[in-house]
N, C-alpha and C positions, 0 to 999 in steps of 0.2 A: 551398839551406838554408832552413830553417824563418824565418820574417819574428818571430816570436816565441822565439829562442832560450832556453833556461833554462840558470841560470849554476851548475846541480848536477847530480847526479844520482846515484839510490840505486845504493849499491853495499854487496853481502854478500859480504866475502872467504869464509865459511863455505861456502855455495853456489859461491862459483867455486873453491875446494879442494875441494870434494865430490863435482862433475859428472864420472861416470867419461868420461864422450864424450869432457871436455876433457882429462883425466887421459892419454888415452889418447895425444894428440898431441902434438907434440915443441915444445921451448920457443920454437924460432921461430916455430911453427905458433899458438900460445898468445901471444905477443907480438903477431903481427901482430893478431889476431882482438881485442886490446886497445886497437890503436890504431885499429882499424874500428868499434869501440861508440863510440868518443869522435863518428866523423864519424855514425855514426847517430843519436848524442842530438841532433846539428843538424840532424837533416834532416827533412824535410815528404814523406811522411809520417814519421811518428814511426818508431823502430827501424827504417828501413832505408837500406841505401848507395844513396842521391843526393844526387848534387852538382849544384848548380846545373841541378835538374830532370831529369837522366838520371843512368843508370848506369853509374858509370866503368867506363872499360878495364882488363886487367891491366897495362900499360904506366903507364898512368895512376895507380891506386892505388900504381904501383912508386914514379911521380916525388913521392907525397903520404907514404909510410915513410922514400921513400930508400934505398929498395933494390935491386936489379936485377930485372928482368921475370920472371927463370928462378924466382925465391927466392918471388916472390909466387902465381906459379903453383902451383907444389908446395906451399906454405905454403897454397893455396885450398883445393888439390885433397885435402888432408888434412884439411881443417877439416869440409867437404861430407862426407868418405867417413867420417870417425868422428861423422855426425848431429849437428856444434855447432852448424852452420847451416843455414836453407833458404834457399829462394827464391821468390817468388812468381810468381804467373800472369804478368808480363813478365818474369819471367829475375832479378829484381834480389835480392842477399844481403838479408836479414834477421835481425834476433835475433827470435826466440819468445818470450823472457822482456818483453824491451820495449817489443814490440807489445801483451801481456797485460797488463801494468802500465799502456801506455797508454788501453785501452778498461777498464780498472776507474778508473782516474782520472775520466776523463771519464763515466764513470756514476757517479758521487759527487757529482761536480760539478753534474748536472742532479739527481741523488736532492736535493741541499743545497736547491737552488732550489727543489724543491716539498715542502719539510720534513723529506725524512729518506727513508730507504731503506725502500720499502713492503712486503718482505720482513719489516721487523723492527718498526715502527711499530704501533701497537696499532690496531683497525680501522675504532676510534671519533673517531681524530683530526682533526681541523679541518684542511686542506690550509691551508699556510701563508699565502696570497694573498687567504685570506677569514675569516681571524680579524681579533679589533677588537686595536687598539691596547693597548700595557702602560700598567697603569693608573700616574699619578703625583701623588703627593701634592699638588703644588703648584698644578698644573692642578686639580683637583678640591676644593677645600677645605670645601666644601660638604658633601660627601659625606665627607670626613673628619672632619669633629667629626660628622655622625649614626651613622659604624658605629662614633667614641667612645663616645657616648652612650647604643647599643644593647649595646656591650660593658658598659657602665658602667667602662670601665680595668681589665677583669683578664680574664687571657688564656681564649681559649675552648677553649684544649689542656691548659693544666696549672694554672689558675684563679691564675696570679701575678699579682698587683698590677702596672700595665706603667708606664711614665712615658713622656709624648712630648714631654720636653724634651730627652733624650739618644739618641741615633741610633744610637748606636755600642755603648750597653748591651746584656748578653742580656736584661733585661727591656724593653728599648725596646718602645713601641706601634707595629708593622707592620700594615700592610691584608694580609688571603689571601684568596685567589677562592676559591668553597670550590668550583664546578665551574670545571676549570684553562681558560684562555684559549687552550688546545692541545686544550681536545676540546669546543669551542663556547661554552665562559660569557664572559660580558659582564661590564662594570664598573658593571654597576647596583646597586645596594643591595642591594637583596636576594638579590647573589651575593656581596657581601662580607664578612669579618667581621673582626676584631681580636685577633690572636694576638702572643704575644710572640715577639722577635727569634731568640730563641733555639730556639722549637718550629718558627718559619717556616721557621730554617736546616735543622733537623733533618730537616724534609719533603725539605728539596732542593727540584731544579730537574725532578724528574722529570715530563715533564708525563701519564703514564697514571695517575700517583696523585691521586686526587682528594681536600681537601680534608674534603671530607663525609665521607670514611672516620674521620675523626678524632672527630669529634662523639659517635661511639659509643665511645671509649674508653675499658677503663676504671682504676680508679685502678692496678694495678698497670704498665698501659701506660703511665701519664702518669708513671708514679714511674722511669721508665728515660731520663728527661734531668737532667740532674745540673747542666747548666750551664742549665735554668732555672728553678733556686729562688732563694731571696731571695738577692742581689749585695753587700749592705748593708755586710756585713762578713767577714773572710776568717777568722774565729777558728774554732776548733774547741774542744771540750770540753777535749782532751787526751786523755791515756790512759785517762780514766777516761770519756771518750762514751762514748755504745750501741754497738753494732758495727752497720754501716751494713747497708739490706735489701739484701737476696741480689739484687736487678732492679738495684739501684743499682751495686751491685760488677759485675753482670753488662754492663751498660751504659759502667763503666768500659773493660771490658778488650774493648769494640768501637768504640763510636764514641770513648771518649777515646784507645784505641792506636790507633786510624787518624789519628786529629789528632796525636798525637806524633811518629808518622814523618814527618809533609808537615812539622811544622816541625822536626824534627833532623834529617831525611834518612837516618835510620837503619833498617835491617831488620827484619822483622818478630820475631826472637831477643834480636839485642841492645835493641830498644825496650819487648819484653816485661821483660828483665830490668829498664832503666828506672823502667818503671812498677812494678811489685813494691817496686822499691826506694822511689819514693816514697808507696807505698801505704804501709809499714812507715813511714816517718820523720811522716808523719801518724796512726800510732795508727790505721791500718785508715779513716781517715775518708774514701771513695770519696766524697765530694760534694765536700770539699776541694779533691781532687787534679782532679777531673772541672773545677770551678771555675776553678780555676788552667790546666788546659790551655787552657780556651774562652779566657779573657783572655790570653794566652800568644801565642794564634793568632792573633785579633781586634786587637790590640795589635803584633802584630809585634816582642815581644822580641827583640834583638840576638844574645843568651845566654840562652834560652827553658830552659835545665837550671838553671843559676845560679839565674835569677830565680824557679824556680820553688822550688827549694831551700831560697832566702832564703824565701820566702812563707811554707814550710813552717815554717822555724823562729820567724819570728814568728808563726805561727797557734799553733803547738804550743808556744813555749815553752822549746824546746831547741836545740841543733846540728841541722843537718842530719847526718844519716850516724852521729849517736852507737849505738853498741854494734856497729858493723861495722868487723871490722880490716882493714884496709888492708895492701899491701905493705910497707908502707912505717911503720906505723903503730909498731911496735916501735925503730926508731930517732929517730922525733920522740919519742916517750916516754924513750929514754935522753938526746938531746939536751936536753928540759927538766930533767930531774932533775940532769943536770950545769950547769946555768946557775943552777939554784934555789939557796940558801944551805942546807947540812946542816942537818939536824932530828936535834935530843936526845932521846934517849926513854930511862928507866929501863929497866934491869933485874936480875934476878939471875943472877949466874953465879957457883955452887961456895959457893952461900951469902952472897956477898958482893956487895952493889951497884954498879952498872957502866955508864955510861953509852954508851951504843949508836948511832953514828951511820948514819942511812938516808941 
């Protein structure tokens, strides 16, 4: 047995109802070959039957099911003749599938250790063992009030006013490399600069995207982040605002519907409908809504639809949800009009005055 057992292991019922090989063999034949993957996830090497360094007898894997010698035989010798299993160069059973998953693991494992898988890695990357350390504010402060000072406080992606009392804001004052620490830049000054929270997030963590790509943007690029204009306050015009630009609505229904699903968990259908809806309960105002999702996600609301709801109707002014009927909405409407006190209203009927109760 393996000195390092692992206390799982991947299993696809899809795959093992689909393999005709196994399909083919009879349900003993298929049982037993179920209880011989459990002793090859123990075993050293990986996917194969040994025990305690060799490979058992038929006699022996009889005395390890509990079955009789005759049953385990014929239960082999069918597993072998419909191709479920080999064997290797000493004789000993193995699974194919478990030895394949084990030498892709263990090449992950060493790809992790020196950065990343060199197939997929861009070809200008810094080998992880020889880049400098992530920069941190606290350690550097120095150097933090000059790439303030160079910034003068407002961001070098989208020219927002940044504040570095609040960390947690999307306009907070963050440091970006503008050549990434993944494909050789330093934490020296003149690789840093001063963007806000919210463009920093925007880049992500990617590190073939360079920093300096951004410095050429232009204003219709920088108008496609919604959660980083002014934070100030959450009002909207109402119905009568402009209708927001087409980058901004367009930036909505990508980066704010990918934030919508990670915090509601919801599919990419019903979080479209979602958002539509609270594009409508805000009067079309896509900064609003953009707004509201960033702080939503940031904030970790409990009830990120609620509260975004409520947001909506204190910015706007009204309910959420008004002028959309509901299932249900025609019986809340008989139920209040029967709890209301009758209203008298005049009229005429037949020529003659007649009080009319609603």
């Amino acid at each position: 047995m393996s000195d390092r057992r692992q206390p799982w292991m991947k299993w696809y019922p899809a795959d093992w109802r689909a393999d005709p090989c196994l399909r083919m063999c009879s349900l003993a034949a298929r049982g037993l070959w179920m209880e011989l993957l459990g002793f090859m996830h123990e075993a050293e090497p990986y996917g194969h039957l040994v025990i305690g360094g060799r490979a058992p007898t038929v006699p022996q894997i009889a005395a390890l099911v509990g079955v009789d010698a005759k049953t385990v035989a014929a239960a082999l010798a069918e597993l072998e003749g419909s191709g479920v299993c080999s064997r290797d160069e000493d004789g000993r059973l193995l699974s194919r599938r478990m030895v394949r998953d084990k030498a892709r693991a263990d090449a992950a494992v060493v790809n992790g250790r020196a950065g990343g898988n060199p197939n997929l890695m861009a070809p200008d990357l810094t080998p992880r063992q020889a880049r400098q350390s992530r920069f941190k504010h606290r350690d550097n402060p120095t150097k933090v009030a000059a790439v303030w000072e160079a910034c003068g406080g407002i961001c070098c992606d989208c020219g927002v006013p940044m504040q570095r009392d609040r960390s947690n804001a999307p306009d907070a004052f963050t440091i970006d490399h503008i050549t990434p620490i993944a494909r050789g830049g330093t934490n020296e000054v003149d690789n840093l600069r001063g963007v806000c929270r919210a463009c920093n997030f925007a880049k992500g963590v990617n590190p073939t995207r360079s920093s300096a790509d951004n410095l050429h943007q232009t204003d219709a690029d920088k108008a496609q982040k919604p959660e980083a204009r002014d934070t100030s306050s959450l009002r909207s015009d109402g119905p009568s605002a402009a209708p927001p630009a087409p980058d901004v609505r367009t930036a909505l229904f990508t980066e704010g519907l990918a934030r919508l699903m990670r915090i509601t968990g919801k599919p990419d259908r019903p979080a479209r409908s979602l958002l539509g809806r609270f594009l409508s309960d805000a009067a079309d105002d896509a900064a609003l809504v953009g707004r509201l999702l960033f702080e939503a996600e940031q904030h970790r609301k409990a009830s990120p639809v609620a509260w975004i709801e409520g947001q909506i109707g204190l910015a706007t002014g009204r309910a959420p949800g008004r002028g959309r009927a509901g299932p249900t909405d025609g019986i809340g409407d008989a139920l209040r009009r029967m709890a209301s006190p009758p209203r008298f209203h005049g009229a005429t009927v037949d020529g003659r005055a007649e009080e009319v109760v609603l």
